[in-house]
LOZA-946764 format. One line per field, with one value per residue: residue number from 1; x, y, z of N, C-alpha, C, O in turn. Coordinates in steps of 0.05 Angstrom, whole numbers, m for minus. Layout:
! LOZA-946764
num: (NUM  ...)
n_c1: (X  ...)
n_c2: (Y  ...)
n_c3: (Z  ...)
ca_c1: (X  ...)
ca_c2: (Y  ...)
ca_c3: (Z  ...)
c_c1: (X  ...)
c_c2: (Y  ...)
c_c3: (Z  ...)
o_c1: (X  ...)
o_c2: (Y  ...)
o_c3: (Z  ...)
END
This chain:
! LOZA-946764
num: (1  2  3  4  5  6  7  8  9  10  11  12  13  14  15  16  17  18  19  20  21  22  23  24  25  26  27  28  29  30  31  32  33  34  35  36  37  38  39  40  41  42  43  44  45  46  47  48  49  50  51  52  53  54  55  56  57  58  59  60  61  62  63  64  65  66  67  68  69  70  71  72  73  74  75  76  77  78  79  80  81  82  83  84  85  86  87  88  89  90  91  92  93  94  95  96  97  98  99  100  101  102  103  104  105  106  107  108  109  110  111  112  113  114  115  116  117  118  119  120  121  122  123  124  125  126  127  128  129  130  131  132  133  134  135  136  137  138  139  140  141  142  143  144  145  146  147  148  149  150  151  152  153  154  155  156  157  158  159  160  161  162  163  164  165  166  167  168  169  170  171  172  173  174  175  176  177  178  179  180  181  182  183  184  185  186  187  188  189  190  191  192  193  194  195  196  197  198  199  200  201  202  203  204  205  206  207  208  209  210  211  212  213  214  215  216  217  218  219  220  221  222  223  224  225  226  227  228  229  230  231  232  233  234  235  236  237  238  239  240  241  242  243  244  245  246  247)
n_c1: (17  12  53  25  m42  m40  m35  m83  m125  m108  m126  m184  m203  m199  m236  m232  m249  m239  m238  m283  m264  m215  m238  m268  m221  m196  m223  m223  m165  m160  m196  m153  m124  m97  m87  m118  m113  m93  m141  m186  m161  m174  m225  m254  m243  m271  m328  m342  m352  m401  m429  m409  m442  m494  m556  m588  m667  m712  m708  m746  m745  m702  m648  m596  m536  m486  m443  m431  m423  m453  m443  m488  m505  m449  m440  m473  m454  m408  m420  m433  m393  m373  m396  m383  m328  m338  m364  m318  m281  m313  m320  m253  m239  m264  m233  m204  m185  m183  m188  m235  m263  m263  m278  m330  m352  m335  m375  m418  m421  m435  m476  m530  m514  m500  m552  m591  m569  m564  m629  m645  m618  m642  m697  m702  m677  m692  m739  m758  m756  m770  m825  m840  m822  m817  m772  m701  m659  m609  m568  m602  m601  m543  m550  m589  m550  m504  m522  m549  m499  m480  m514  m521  m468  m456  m490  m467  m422  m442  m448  m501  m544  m607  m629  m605  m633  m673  m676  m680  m729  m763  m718  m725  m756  m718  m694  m726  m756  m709  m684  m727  m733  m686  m700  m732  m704  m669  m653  m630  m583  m513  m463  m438  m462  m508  m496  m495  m559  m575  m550  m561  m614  m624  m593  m628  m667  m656  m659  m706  m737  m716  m733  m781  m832  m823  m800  m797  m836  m888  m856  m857  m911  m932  m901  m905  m964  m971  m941  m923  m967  m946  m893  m898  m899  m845  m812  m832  m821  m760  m752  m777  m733  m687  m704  m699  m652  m627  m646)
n_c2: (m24  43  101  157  129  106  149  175  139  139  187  179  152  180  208  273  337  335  292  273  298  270  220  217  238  193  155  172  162  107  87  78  40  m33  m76  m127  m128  m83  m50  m77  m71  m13  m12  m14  49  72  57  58  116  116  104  140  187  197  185  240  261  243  282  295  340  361  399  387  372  349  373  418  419  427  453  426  388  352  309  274  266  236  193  168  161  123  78  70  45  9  m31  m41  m68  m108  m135  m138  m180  m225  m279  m296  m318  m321  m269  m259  m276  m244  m198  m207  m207  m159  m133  m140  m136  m82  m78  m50  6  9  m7  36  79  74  64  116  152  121  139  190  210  174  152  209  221  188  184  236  248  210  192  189  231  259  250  216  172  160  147  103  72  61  51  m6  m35  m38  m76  m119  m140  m140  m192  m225  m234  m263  m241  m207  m247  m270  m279  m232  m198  m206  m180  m129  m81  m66  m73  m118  m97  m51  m76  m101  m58  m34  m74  m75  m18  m13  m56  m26  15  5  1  50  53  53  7  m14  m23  m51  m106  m103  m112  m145  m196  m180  m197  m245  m269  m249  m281  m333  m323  m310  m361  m392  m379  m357  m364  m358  m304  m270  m271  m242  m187  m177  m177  m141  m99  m95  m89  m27  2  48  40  54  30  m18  m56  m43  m59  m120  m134  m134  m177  m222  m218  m234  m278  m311  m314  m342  m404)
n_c3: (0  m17  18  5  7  55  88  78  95  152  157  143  186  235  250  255  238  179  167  131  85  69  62  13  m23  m8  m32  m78  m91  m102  m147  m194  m172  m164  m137  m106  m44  m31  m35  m9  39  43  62  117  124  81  92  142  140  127  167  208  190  179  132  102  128  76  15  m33  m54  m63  m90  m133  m167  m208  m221  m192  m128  m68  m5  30  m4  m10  24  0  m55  m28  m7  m55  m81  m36  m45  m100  m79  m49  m84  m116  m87  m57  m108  m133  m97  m99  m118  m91  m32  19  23  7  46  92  72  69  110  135  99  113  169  160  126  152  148  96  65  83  68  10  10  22  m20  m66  m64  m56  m102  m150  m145  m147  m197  m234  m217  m224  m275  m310  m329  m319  m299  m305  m246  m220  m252  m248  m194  m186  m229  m198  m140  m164  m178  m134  m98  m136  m128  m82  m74  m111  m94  m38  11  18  44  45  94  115  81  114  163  161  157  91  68  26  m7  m27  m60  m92  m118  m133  m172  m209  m229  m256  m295  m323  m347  m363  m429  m435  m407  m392  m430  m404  m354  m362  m364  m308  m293  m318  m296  m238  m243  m259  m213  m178  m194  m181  m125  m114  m134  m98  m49  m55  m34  23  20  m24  m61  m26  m32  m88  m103  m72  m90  m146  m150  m133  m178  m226  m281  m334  m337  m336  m387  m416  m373  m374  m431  m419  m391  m416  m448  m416  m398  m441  m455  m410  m416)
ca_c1: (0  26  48  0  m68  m36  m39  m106  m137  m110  m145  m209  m215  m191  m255  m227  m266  m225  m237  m305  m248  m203  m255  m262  m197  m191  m238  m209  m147  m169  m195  m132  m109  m104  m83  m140  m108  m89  m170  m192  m159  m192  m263  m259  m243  m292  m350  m339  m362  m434  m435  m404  m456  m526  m565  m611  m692  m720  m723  m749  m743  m672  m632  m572  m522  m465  m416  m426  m430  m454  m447  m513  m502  m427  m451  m494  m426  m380  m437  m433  m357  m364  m412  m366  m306  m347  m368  m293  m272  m323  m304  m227  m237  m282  m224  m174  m219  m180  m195  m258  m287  m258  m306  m354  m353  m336  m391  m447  m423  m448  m508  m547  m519  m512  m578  m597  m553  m579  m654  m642  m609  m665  m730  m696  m674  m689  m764  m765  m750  m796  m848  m847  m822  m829  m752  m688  m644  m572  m568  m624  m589  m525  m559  m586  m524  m491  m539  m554  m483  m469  m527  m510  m434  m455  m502  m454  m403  m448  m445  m522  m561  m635  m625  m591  m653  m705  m662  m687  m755  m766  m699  m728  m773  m708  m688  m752  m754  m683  m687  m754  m727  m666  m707  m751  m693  m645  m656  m618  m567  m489  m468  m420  m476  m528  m479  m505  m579  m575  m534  m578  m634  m611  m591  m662  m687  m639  m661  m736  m750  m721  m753  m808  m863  m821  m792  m799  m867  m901  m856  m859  m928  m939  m889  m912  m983  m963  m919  m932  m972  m937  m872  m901  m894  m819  m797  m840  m804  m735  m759  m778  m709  m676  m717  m693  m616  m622  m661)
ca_c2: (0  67  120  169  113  97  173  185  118  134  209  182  135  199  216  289  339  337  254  269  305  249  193  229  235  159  141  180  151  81  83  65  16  m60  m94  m126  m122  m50  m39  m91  m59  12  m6  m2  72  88  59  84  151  109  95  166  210  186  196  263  249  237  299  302  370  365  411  370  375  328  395  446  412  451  442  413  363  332  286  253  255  218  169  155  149  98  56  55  40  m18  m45  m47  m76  m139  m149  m150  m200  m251  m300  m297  m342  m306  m239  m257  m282  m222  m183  m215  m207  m126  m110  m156  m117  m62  m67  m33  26  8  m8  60  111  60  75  151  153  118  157  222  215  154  155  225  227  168  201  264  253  181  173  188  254  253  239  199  154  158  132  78  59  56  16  m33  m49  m50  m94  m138  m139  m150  m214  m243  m247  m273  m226  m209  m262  m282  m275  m204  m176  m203  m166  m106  m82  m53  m82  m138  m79  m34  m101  m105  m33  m27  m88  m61  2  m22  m63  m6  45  m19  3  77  49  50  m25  m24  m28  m77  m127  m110  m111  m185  m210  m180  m198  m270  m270  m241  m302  m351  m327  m310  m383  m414  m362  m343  m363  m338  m269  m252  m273  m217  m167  m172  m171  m109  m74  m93  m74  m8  3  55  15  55  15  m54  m59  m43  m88  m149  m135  m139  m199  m237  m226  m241  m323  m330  m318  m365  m420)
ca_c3: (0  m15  33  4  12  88  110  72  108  174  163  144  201  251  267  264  220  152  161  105  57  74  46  m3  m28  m12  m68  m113  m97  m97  m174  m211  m153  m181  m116  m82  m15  m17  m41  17  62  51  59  147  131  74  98  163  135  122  202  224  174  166  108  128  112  44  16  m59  m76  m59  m117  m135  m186  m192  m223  m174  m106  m43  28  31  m29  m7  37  m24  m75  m23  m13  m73  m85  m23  m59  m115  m70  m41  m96  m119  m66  m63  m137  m135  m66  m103  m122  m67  m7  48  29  1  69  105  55  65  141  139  81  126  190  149  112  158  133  60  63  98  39  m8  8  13  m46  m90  m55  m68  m138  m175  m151  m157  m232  m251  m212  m240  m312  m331  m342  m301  m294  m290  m217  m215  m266  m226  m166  m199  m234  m171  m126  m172  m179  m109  m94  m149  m129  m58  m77  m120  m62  m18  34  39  30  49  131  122  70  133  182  164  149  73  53  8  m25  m41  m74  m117  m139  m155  m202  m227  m237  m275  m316  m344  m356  m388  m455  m434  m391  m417  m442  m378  m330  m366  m342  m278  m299  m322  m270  m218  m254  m254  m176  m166  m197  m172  m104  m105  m136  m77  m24  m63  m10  46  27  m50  m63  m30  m40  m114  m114  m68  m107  m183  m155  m138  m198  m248  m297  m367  m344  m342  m421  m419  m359  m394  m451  m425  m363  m429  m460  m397  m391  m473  m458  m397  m436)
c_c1: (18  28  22  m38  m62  m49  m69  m130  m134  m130  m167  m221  m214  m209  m250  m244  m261  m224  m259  m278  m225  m214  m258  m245  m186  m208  m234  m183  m148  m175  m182  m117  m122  m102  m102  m136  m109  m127  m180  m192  m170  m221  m271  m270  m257  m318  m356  m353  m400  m440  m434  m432  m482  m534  m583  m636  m696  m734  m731  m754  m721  m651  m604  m563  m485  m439  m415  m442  m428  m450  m459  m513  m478  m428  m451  m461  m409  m398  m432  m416  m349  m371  m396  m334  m312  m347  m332  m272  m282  m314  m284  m221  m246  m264  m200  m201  m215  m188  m220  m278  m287  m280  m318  m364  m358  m368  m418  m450  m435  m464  m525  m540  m518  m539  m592  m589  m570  m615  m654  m639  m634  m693  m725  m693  m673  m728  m768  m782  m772  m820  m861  m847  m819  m791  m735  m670  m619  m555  m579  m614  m568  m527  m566  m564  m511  m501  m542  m521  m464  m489  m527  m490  m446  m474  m479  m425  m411  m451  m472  m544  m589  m643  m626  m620  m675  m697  m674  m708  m740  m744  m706  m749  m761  m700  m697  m750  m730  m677  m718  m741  m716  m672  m725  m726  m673  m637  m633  m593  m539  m493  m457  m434  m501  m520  m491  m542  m586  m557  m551  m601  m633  m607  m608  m677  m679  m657  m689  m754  m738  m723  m773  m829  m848  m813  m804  m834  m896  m890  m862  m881  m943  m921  m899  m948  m997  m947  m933  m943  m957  m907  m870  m893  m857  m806  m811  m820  m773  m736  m764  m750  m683  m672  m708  m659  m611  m626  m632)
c_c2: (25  85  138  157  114  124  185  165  124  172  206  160  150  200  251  310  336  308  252  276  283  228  200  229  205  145  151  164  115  69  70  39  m18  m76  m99  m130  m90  m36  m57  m75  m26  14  m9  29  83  76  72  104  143  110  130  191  199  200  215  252  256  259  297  321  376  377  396  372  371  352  413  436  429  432  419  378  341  312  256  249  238  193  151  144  116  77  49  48  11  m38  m56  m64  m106  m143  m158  m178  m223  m281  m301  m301  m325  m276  m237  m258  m260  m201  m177  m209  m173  m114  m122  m133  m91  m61  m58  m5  32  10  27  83  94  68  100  158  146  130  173  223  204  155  183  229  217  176  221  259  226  172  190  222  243  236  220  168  141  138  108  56  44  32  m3  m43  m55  m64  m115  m145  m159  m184  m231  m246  m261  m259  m220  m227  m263  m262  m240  m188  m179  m187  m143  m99  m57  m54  m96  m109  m62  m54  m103  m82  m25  m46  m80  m43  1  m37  m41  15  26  m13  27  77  42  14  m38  m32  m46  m102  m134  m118  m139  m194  m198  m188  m234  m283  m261  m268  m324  m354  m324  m343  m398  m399  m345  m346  m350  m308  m253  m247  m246  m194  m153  m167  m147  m91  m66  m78  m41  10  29  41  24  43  m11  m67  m59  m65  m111  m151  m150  m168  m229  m248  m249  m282  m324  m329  m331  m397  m437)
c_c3: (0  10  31  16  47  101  93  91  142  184  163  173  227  266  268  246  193  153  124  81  48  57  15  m28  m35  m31  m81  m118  m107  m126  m188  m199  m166  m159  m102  m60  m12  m23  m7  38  65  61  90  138  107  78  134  158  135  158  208  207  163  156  119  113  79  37  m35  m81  m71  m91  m118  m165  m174  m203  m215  m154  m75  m18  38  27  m21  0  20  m46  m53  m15  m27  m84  m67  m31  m79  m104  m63  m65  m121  m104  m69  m94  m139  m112  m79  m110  m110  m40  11  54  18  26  85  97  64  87  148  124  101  150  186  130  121  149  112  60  68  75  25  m12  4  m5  m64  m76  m63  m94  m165  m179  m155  m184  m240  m239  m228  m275  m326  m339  m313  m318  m297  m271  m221  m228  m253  m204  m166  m211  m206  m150  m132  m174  m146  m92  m109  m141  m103  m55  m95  m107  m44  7  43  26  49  83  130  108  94  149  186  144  123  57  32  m11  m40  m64  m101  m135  m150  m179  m221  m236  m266  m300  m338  m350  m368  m412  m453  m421  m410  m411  m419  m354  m344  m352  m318  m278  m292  m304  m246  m223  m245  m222  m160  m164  m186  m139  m102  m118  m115  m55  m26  m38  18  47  8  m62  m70  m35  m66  m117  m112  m83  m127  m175  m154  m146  m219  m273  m325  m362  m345  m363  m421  m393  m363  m402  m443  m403  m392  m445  m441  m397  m416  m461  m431  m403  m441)
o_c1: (36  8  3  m54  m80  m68  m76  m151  m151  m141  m180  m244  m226  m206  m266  m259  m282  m206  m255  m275  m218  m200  m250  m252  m174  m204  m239  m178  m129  m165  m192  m104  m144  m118  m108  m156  m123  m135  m178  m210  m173  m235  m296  m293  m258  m334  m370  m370  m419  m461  m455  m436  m488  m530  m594  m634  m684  m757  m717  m760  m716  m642  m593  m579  m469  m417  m401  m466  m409  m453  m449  m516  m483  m419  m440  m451  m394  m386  m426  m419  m335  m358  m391  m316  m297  m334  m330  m250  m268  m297  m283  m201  m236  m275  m179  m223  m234  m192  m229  m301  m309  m296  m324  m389  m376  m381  m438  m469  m445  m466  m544  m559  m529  m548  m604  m604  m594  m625  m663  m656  m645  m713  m740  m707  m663  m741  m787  m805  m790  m840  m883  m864  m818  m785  m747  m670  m611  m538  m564  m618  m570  m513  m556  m561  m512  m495  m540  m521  m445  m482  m534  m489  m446  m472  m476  m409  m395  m459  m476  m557  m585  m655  m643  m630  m691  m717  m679  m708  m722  m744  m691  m749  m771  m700  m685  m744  m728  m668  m722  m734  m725  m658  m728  m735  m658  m614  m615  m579  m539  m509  m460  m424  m516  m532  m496  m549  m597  m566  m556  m616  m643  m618  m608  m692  m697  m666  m699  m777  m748  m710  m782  m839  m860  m816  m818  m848  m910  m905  m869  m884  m957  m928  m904  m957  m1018  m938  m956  m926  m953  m893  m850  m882  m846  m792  m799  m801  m764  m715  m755  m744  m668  m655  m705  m646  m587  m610  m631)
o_c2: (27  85  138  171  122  124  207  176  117  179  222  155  139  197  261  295  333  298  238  261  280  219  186  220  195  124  144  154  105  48  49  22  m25  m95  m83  m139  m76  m14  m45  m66  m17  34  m8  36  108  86  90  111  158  121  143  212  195  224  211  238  271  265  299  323  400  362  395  374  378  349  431  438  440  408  400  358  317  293  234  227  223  172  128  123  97  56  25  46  m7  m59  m75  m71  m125  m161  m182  m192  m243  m302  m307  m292  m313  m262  m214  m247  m254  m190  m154  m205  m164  m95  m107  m117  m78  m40  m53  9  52  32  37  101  99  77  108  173  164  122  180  238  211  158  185  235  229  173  223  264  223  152  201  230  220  219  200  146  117  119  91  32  21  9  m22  m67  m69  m65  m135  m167  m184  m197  m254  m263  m273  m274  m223  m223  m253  m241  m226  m169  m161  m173  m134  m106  m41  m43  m91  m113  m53  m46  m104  m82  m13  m38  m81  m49  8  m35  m42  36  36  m19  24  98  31  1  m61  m45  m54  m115  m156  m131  m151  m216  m218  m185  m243  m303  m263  m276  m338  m375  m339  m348  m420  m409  m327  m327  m335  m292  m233  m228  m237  m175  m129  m151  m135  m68  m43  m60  m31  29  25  28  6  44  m25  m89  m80  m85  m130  m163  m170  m181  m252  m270  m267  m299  m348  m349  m333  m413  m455)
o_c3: (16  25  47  29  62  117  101  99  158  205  177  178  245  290  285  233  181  139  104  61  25  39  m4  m50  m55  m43  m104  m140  m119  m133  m197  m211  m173  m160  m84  m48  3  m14  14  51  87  66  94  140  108  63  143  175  140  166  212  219  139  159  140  92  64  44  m55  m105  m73  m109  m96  m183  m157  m193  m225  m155  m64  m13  50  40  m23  m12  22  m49  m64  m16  m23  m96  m73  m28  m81  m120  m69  m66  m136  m112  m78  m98  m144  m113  m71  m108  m119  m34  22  74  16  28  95  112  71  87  162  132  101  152  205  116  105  141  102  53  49  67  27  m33  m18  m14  m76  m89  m82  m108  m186  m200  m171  m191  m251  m254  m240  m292  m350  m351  m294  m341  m293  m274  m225  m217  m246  m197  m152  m206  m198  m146  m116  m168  m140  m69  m97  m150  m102  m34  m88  m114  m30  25  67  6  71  89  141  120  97  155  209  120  125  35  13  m35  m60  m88  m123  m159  m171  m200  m245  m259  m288  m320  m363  m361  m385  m418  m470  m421  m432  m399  m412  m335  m326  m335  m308  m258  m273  m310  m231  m204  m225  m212  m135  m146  m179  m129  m85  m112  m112  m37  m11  m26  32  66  11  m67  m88  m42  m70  m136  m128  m87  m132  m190  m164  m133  m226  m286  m340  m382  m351  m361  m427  m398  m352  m393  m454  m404  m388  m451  m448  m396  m419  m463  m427  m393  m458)
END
């Protein structure tokens, strides 16, 4: 691990106030890094920042703009950097056992607050969008991107499985709507994150046919029946393509 990552890791875990610019900093630096130890070992000190800085309430008239970030807003961008630190993290771990189980152990210890940014994040600006205008914003897109691939990432590690979505109430529902989501905006999504679409799509189905009567069942059904009905047509569509390229 580099000097520079050491003294950015041991700032964001400080606790002192320049720890948020710290994390910060540490997912930027973290990007180009290929070693999945020296990534491993950052994700104490940027999820940390999910524990130390809870998400504030769900606000949906929240002004946001990801190239001129305010005071207000930072919070929500290093969120989001952590999510893509995480989900960098469980990826490079997946084929090395010893640092895979370690993972697996740190990202579990914390899905209550994944889960927690995770919800915030899609009320505020994924349902916003599709509320209001039938498709997704910038952000809104963003946020999506992001979640789904660190809820995909984090299922195909293993880290939260079945137990962990009962754990906590309305978890199995961000579940549903973020693969709903993803399936109705698929068509708009770059080619780098379909990947994640069909592969969560896939590990949706994997898992709701063998806990359909105990978890998935009803969530799917209270979700789809309070679904916008003009996106039923487009997630058919791609739910049909999905069952032909498993076939």
């Amino acid at each position: 691990m580099s000097t520079y990552i050491q003294i950015l890791k041991r700032r964001a875990l400080s606790g002192r106030t320049d720890s948020k610019l710290a994390v910060h900093e540490l997912c930027s630096a973290i990007i180009d890094v290929v070693d999945p130890y020296t990534i491993a070992d950052t994700l104490p000190a940027v999820t940390r920042f999910l524990s130390d800085h809870r998400p504030p309430p769900v606000n949906k008239d929240l002004i946001f703009d990801l190239n001129n970030v305010s005071v207000e807003s930072q919070p929500i961008v290093i969120a989001l950097q952590v999510f893509g630190a995480i989900q960098k993290g469980a990826a490079t771990s997946m084929d090395i056992p010893r640092l895979k189980n370690n993972t697996i152990l740190h990202l579990r210890n914390n899905w209550a607050d994944i889960y927690a940014w995770s919800s915030f994040l899609v009320h505020s600006f994924v349902e916003r969008d599709l509320d209001t205008h039938q498709a997704l914003s910038e952000i809104g897109y963003e946020v999506l991107r992001t979640v789904l691939e660190v809820l995909s990432t984090l299922q195909m590690l293993g880290a939260i499985r079945s137990q962990e979505i009962k754990a906590i109430q309305k978890a199995g529902d961000l579940f549903v709507c973020v693969h709903l989501y993803a399936l109705f905006v698929e068509s708009s999504m770059e080619s780098d994150t379909i990947w994640a679409v069909d592969e969560f799509s896939g590990r949706m189905a994997d898992d709701f046919l063998k806990d359909w009567d105990d978890l998935w069942g009803e969530i799917y059904v209270r979700n789809l029946q309070n679904f916008n009905p003009l996106f039923i047509p487009a997630i058919a569509r791609i739910l049909c393509r999905i069952t032909l390229d498993r076939l």
